[in-house]
BALOBA-1460 file (C-alpha; in Angstrom, 3 decimals):
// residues 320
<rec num="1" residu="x" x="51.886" y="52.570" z="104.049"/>
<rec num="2" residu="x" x="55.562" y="51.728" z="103.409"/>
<rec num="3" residu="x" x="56.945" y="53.354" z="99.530"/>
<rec num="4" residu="x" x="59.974" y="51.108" z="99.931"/>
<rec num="5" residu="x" x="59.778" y="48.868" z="96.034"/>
<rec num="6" residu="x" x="60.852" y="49.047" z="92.772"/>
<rec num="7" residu="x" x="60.586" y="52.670" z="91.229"/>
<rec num="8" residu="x" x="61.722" y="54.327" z="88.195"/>
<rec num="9" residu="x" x="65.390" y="56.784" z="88.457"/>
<rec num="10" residu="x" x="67.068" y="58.587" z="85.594"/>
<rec num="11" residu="x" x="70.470" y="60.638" z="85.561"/>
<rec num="12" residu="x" x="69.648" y="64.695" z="85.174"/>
<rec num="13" residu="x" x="73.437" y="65.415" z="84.467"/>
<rec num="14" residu="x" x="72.810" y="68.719" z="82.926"/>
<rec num="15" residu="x" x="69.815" y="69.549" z="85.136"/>
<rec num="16" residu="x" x="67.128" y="69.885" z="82.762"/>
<rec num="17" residu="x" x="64.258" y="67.843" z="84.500"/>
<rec num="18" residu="x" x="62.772" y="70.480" z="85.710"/>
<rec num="19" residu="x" x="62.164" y="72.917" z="82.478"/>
<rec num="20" residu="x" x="61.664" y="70.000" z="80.818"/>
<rec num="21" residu="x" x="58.554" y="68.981" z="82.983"/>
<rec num="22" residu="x" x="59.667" y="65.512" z="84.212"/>
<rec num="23" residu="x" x="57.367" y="65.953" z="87.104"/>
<rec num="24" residu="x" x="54.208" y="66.506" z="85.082"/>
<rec num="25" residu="x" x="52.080" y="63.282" z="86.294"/>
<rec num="26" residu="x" x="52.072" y="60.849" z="83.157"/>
<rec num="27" residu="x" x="55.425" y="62.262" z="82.053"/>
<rec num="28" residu="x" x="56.933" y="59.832" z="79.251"/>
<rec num="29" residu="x" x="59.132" y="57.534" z="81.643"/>
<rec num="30" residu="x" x="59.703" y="54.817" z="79.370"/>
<rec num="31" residu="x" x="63.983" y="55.613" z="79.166"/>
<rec num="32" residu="x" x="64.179" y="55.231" z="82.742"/>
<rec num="33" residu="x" x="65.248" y="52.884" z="84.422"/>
<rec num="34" residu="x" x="63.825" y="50.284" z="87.472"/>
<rec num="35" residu="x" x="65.709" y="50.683" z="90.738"/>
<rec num="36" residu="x" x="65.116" y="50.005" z="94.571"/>
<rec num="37" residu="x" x="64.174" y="52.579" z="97.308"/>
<rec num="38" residu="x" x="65.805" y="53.118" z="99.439"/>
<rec num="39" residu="x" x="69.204" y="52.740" z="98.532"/>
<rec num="40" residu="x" x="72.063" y="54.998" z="97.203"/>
<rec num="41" residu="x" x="72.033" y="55.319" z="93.519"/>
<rec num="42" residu="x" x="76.122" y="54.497" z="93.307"/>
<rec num="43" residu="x" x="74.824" y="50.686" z="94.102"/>
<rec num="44" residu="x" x="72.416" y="50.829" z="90.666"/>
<rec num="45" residu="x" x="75.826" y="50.658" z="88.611"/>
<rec num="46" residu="x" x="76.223" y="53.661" z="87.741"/>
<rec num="47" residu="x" x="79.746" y="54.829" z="87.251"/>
<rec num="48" residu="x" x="80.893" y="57.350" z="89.777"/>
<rec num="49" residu="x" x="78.310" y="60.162" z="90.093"/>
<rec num="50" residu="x" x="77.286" y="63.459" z="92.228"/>
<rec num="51" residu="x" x="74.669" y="65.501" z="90.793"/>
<rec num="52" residu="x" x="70.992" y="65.524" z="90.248"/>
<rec num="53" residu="x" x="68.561" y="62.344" z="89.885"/>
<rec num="54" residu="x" x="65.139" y="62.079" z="89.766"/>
<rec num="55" residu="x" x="62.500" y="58.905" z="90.812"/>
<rec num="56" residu="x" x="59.425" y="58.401" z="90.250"/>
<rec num="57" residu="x" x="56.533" y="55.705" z="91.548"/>
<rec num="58" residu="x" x="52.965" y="55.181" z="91.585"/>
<rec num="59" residu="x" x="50.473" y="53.761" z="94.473"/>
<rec num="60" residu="x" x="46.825" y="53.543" z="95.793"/>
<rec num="61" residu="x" x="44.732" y="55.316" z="98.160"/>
<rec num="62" residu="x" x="42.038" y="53.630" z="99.826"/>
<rec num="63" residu="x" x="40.951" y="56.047" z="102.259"/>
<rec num="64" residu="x" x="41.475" y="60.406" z="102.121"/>
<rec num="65" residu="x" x="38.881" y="61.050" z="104.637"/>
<rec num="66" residu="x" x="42.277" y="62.420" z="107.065"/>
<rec num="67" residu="x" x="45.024" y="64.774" z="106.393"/>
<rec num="68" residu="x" x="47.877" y="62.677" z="104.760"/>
<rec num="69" residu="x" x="51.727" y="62.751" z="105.036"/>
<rec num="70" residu="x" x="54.732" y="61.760" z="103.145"/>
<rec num="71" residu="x" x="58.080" y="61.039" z="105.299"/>
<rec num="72" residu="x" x="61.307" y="60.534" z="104.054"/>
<rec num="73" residu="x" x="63.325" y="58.743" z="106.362"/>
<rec num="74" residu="x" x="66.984" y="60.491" z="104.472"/>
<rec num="75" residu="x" x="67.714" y="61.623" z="101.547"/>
<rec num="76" residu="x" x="71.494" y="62.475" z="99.741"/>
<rec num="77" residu="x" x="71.359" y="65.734" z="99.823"/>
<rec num="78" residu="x" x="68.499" y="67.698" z="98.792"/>
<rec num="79" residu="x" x="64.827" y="66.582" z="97.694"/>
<rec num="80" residu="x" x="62.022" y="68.125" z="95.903"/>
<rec num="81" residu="x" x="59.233" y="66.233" z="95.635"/>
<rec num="82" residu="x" x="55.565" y="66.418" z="93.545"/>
<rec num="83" residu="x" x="52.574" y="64.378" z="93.983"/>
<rec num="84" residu="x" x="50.483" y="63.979" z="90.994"/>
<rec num="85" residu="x" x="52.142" y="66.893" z="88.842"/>
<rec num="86" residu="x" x="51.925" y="69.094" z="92.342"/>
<rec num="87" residu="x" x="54.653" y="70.419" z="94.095"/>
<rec num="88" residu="x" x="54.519" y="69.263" z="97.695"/>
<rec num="89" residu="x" x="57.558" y="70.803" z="99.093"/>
<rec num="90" residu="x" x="61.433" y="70.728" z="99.015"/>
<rec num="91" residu="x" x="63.877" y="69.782" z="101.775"/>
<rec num="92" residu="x" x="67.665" y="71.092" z="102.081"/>
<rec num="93" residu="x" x="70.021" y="69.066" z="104.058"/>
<rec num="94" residu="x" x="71.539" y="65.561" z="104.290"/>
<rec num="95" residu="x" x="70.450" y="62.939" z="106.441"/>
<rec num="96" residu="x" x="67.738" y="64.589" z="109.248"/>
<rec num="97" residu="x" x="64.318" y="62.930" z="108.231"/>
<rec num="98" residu="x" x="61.530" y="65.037" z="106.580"/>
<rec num="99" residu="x" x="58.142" y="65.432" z="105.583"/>
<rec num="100" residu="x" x="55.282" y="67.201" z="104.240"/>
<rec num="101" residu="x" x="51.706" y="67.420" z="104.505"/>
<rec num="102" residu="x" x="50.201" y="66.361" z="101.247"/>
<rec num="103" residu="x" x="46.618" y="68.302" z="101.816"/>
<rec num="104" residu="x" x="44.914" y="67.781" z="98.442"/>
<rec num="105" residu="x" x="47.795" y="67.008" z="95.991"/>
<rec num="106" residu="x" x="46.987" y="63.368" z="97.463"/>
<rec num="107" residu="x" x="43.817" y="61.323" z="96.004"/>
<rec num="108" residu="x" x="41.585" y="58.554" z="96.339"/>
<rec num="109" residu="x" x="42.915" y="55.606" z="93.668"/>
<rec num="110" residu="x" x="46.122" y="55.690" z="91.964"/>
<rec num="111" residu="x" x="48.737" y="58.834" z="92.779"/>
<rec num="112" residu="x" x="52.150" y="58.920" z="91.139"/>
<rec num="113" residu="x" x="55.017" y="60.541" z="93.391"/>
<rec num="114" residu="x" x="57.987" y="62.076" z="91.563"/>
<rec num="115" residu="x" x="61.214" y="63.193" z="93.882"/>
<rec num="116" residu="x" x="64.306" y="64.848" z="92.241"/>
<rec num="117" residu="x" x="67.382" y="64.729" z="94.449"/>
<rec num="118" residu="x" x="70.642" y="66.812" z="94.211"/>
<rec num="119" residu="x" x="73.982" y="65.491" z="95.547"/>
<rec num="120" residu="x" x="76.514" y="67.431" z="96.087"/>
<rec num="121" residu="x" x="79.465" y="64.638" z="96.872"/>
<rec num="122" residu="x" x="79.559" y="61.108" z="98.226"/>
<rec num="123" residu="x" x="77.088" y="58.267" z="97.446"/>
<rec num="124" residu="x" x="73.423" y="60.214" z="96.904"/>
<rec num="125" residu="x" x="70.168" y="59.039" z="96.542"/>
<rec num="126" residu="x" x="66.922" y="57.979" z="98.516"/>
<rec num="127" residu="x" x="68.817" y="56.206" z="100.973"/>
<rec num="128" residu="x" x="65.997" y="55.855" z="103.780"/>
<rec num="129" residu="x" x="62.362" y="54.328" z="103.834"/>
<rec num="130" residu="x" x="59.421" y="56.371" z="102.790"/>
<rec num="131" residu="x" x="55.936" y="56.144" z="104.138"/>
<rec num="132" residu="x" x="52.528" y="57.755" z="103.787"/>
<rec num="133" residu="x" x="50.506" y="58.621" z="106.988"/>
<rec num="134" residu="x" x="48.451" y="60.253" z="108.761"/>
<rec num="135" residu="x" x="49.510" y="63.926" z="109.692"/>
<rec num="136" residu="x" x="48.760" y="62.581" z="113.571"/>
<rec num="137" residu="x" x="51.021" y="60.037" z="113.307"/>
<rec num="138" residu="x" x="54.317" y="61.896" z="111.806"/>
<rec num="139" residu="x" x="55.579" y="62.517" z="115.360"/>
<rec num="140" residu="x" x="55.943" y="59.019" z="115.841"/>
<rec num="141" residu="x" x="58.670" y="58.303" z="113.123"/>
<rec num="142" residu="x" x="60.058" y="61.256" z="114.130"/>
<rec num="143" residu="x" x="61.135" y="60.170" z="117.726"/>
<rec num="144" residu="x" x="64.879" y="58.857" z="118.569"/>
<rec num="145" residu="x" x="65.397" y="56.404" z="120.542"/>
<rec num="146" residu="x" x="66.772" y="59.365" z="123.343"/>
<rec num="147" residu="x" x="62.695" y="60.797" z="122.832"/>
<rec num="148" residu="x" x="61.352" y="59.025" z="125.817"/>
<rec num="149" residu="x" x="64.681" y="59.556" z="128.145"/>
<rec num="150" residu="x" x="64.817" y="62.390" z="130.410"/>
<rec num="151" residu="x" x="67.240" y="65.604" z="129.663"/>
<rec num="152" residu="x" x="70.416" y="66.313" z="131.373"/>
<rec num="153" residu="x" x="69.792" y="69.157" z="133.867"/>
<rec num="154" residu="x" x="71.167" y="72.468" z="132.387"/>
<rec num="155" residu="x" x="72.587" y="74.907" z="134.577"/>
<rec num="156" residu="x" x="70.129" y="77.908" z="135.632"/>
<rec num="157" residu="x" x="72.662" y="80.462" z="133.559"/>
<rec num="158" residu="x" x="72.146" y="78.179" z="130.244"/>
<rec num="159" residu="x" x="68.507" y="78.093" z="131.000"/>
<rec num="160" residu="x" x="67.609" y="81.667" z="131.123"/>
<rec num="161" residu="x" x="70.852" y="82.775" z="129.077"/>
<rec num="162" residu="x" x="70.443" y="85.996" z="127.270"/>
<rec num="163" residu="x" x="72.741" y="85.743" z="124.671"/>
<rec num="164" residu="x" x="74.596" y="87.929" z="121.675"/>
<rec num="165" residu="x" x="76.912" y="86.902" z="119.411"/>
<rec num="166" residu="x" x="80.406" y="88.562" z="118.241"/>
<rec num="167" residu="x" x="82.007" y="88.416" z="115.233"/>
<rec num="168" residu="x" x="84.959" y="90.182" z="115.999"/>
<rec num="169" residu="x" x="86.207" y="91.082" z="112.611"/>
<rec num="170" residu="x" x="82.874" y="93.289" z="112.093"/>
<rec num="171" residu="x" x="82.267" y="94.196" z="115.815"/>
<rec num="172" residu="x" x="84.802" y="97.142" z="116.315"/>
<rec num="173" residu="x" x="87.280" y="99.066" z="113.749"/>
<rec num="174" residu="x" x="90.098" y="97.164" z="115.152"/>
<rec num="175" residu="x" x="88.270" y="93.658" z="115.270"/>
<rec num="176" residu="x" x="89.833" y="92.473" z="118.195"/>
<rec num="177" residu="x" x="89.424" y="90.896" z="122.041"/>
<rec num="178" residu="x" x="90.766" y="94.526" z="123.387"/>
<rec num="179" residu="x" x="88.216" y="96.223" z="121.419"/>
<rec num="180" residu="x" x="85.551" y="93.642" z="122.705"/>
<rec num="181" residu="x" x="86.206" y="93.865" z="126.156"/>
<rec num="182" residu="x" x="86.059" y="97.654" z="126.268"/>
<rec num="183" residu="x" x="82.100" y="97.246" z="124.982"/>
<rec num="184" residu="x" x="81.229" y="94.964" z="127.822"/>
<rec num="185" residu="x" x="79.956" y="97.239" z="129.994"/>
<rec num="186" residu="x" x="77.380" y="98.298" z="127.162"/>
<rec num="187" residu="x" x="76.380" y="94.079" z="126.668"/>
<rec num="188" residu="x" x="76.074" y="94.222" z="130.119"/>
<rec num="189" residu="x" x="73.396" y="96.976" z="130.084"/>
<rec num="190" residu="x" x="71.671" y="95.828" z="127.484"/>
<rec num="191" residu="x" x="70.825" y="92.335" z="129.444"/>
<rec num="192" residu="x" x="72.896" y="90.238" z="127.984"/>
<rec num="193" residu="x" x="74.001" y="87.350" z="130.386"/>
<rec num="194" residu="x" x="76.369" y="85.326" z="127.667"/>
<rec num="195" residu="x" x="78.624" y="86.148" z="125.132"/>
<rec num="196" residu="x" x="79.019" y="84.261" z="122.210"/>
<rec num="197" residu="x" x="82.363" y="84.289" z="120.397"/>
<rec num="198" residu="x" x="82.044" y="82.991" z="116.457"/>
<rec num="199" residu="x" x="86.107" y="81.270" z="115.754"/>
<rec num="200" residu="x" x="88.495" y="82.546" z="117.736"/>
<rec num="201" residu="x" x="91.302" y="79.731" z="116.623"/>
<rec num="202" residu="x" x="93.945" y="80.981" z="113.709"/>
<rec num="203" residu="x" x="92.629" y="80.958" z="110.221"/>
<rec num="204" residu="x" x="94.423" y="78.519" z="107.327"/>
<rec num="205" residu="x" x="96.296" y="80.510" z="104.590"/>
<rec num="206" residu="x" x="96.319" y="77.217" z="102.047"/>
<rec num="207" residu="x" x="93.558" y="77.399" z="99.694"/>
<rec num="208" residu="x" x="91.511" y="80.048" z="101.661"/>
<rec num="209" residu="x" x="88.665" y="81.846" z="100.614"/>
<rec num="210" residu="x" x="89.493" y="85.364" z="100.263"/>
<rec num="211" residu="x" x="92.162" y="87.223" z="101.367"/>
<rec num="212" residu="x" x="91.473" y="87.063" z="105.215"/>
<rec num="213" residu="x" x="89.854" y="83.283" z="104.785"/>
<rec num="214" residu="x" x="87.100" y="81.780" z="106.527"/>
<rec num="215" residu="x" x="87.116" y="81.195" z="110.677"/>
<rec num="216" residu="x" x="85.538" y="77.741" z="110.184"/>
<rec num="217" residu="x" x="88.980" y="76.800" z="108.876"/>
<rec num="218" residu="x" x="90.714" y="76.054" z="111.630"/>
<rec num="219" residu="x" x="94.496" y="76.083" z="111.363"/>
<rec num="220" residu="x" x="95.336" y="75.542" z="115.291"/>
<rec num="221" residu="x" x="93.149" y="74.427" z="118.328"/>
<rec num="222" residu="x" x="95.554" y="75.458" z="120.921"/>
<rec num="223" residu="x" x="95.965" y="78.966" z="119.636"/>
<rec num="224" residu="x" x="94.152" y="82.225" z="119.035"/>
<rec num="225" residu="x" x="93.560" y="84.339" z="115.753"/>
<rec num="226" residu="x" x="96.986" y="86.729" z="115.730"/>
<rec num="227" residu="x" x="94.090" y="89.493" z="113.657"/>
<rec num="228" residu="x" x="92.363" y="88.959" z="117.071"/>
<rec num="229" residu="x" x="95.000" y="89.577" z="119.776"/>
<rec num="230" residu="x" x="97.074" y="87.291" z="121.477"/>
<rec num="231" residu="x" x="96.113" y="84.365" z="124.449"/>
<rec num="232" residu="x" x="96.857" y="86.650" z="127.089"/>
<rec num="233" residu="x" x="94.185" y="88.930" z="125.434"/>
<rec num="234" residu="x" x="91.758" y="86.439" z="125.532"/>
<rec num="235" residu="x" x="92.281" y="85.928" z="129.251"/>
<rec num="236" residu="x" x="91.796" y="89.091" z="130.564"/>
<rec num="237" residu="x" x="88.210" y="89.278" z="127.895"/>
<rec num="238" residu="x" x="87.583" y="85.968" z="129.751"/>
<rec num="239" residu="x" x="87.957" y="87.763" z="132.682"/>
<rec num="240" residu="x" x="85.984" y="90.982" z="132.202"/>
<rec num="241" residu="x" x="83.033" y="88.818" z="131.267"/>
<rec num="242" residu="x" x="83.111" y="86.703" z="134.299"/>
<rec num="243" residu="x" x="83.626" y="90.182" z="136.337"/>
<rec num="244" residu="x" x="80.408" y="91.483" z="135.022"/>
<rec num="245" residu="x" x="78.772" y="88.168" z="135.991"/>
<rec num="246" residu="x" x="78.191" y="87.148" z="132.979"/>
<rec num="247" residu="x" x="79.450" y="84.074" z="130.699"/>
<rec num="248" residu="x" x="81.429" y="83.243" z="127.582"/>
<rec num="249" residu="x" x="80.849" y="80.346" z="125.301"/>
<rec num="250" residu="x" x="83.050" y="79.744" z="121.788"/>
<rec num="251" residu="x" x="82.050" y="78.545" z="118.542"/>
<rec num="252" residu="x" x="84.104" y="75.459" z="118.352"/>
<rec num="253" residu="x" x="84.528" y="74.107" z="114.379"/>
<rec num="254" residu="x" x="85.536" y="70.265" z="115.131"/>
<rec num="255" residu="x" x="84.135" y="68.649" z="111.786"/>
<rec num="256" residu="x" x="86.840" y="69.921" z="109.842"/>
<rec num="257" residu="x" x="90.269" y="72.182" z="109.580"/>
<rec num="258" residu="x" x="92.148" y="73.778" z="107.224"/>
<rec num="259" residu="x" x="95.036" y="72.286" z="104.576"/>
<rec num="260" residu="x" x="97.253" y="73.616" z="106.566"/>
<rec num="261" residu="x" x="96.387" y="72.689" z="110.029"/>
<rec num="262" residu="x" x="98.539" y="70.939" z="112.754"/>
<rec num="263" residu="x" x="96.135" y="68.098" z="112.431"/>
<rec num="264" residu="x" x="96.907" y="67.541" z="109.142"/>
<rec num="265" residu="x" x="100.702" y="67.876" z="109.570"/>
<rec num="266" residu="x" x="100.887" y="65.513" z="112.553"/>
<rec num="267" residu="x" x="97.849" y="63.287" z="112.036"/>
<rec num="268" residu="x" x="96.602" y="62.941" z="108.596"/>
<rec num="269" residu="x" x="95.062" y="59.555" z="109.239"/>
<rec num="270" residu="x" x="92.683" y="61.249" z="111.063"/>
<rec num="271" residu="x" x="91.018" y="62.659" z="108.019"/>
<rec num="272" residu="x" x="88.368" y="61.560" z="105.225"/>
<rec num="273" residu="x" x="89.849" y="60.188" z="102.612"/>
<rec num="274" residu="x" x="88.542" y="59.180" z="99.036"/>
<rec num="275" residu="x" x="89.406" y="55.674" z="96.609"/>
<rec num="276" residu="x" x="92.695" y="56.882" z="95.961"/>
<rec num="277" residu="x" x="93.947" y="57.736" z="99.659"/>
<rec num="278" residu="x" x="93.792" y="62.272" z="99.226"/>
<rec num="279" residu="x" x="92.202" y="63.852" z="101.849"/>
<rec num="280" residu="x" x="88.687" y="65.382" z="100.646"/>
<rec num="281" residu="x" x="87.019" y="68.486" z="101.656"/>
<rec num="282" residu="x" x="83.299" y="68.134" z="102.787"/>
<rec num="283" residu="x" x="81.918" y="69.026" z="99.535"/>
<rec num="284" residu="x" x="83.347" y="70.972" z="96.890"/>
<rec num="285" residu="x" x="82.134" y="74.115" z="97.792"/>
<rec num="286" residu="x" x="84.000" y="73.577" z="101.245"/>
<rec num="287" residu="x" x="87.343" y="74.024" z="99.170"/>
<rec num="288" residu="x" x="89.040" y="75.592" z="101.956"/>
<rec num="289" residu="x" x="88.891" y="73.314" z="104.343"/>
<rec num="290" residu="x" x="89.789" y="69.198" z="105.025"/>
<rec num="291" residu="x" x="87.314" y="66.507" z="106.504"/>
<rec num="292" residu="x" x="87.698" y="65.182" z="109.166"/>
<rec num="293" residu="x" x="87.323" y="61.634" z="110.225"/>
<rec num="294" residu="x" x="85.911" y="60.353" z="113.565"/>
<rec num="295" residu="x" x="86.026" y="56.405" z="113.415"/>
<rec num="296" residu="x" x="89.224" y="57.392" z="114.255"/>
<rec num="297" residu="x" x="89.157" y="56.998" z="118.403"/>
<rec num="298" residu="x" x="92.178" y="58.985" z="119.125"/>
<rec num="299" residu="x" x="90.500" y="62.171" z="117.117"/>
<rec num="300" residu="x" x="87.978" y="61.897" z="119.528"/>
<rec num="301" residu="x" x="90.406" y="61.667" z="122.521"/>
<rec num="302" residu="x" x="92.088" y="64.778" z="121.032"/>
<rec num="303" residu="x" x="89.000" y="66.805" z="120.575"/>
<rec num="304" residu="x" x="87.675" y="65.786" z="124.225"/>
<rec num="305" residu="x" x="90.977" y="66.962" z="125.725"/>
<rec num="306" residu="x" x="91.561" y="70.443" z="123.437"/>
<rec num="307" residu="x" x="87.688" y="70.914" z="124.800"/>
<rec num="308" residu="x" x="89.168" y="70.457" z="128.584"/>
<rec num="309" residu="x" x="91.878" y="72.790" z="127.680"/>
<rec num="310" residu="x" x="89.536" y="75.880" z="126.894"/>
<rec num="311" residu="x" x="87.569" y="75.513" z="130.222"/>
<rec num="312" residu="x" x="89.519" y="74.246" z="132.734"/>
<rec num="313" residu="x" x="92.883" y="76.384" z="132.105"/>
<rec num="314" residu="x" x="91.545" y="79.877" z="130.135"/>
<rec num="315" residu="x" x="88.138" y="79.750" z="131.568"/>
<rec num="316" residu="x" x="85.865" y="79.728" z="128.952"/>
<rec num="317" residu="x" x="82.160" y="78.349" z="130.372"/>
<rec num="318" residu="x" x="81.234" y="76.424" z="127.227"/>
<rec num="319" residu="x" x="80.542" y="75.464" z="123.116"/>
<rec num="320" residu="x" x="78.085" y="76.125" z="120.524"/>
């Protein structure tokens, strides 16, 4: 059964919807106003607005005789979501499709469905279709059009990897690829086949968090973290690993820099931009760092070639 209609949406600016009880089933809704799901709320003309909305709707039930589901095909960002004054379950994360297993919140005759959904930046809203259904056939919706295609063939050491992760700022005293590479020996006894570097690329210094700043702001793509060691450094740890047969794979942060990257210096049409032309962050929490934008083809040439770099001329066997 498709929940795609005219529902009911009001403005929580100050976040009170919830001690307030606007999800108590038969809640006074009469202020609020009629809108269409799915869409994002900015298209209800509303001025410009990030932060918390709720909606509400009502429909029948024929038939609970079989466990029931509610899918949300995407919501803007975050949902939580009662069914008849019940809390069903709450979601965290933009986009992905959801859904939860109504058990008995759901009910033979008329239910009334209340979601309230927080956005952080852009557009928000219920943005996606919505649908009750069976539990059985949830898996269904949830298939891609890549479900029914076969897999690329992973290499045997990917397969059966083994794999620990280094953050080398809290690995040794000295925090750096010297320090690592003297440990290897121990990795290597303990079974570990890969080793998993978190950013090893310089860290921005405008408008960092901190006083060392976060590694998922990227300041160069070509270069390594000075903290760290220098390139040559990173060789002979590339090295080492491969000498105790095993592998090395690098966190590689390509959905964003920092303000003070080369990117932005050389290339700063190649980043997100709001109504009036800045360049934005992700979300506002994400202060330290500058979104980037990949409609832009010759980003993605860029990225595909700095990716070539790391492999094909240091040696590095990979990406998370």
């Amino acid at each position: 059964m498709s929940l795609d209609d005219e529902w009911l949406f009001k403005i929580d600016s100050l976040d009170k919807g919830v001690s307030e009880n606007w999800f108590k089933e038969g809640a006074n809704r009469s202020d609020w106003s009629k809108v269409n799901v799915p869409s994002y709320w900015d298209r209800y003309n509303l001025a410009e607005y990030d932060g918390v909305g709720w909606y509400s709707t009502t429909f029948d039930v024929k038939d609970v005789s079989q466990p029931m589901a509610l899918f949300f095909g995407g919501v803007d960002d975050d949902a939580d979501v009662w069914l008849n004054g019940k809390k069903v379950g709450g979601h965290v994360g933009y986009s992905e499709p959801f859904y939860f297993e109504l058990k008995d919140a759901v009910r033979q005759g008329k239910n009334e469905l209340v979601v309230r959904v927080n956005d952080y930046s852009g557009p928000g809203g219920i943005y996606k279709p919505i649908s009750l259904l069976p539990v059985r056939d949830v898996q269904q919706l949830l298939k891609t059009p890549y479900a029914d295609l076969p897999a690329r063939p992973s290499a045997d050491w990917v397969r059966d990897a083994v794999v620990y992760e280094v953050y080398l700022r809290s690995f040794s005293k000295e925090g750096s690829f010297k320090a690592l590479q003297r440990k290897l020996p121990e990795l290597k006894d303990l079974g570990v086949t890969v080793v998993w570097l978190m950013p090893i690329h310089p860290v921005g210094e405008l408008n960092r968090k901190g006083s060392l700043g976060s590694p998922y702001a990227v300041q160069d793509y070509y270069e390594v973290n000075p903290e760290f060691g220098t390139l040559d450094d990173f060789k002979s740890l590339v090295n080492a690993v491969h000498k105790q047969g095993m592998k090395i794979v690098i966190d590689l942060v390509i959905n964003h820099t920092s303000w003070d990257s080369r990117l932005i210096t050389e290339h700063t049409d190649w980043f997100s931009k709001n109504k009036e032309g800045a360049i934005v962050a992700p979300n506002p929490d994400w202060h330290d760092v500058a979104d980037l934008n990949y409609n832009q083809h010759e980003l993605r040439k860029y990225m595909i070639q700095m990716m070539e770099y790391w492999v094909r001329d240091i040696g590095i066997d990979g990406y998370r």
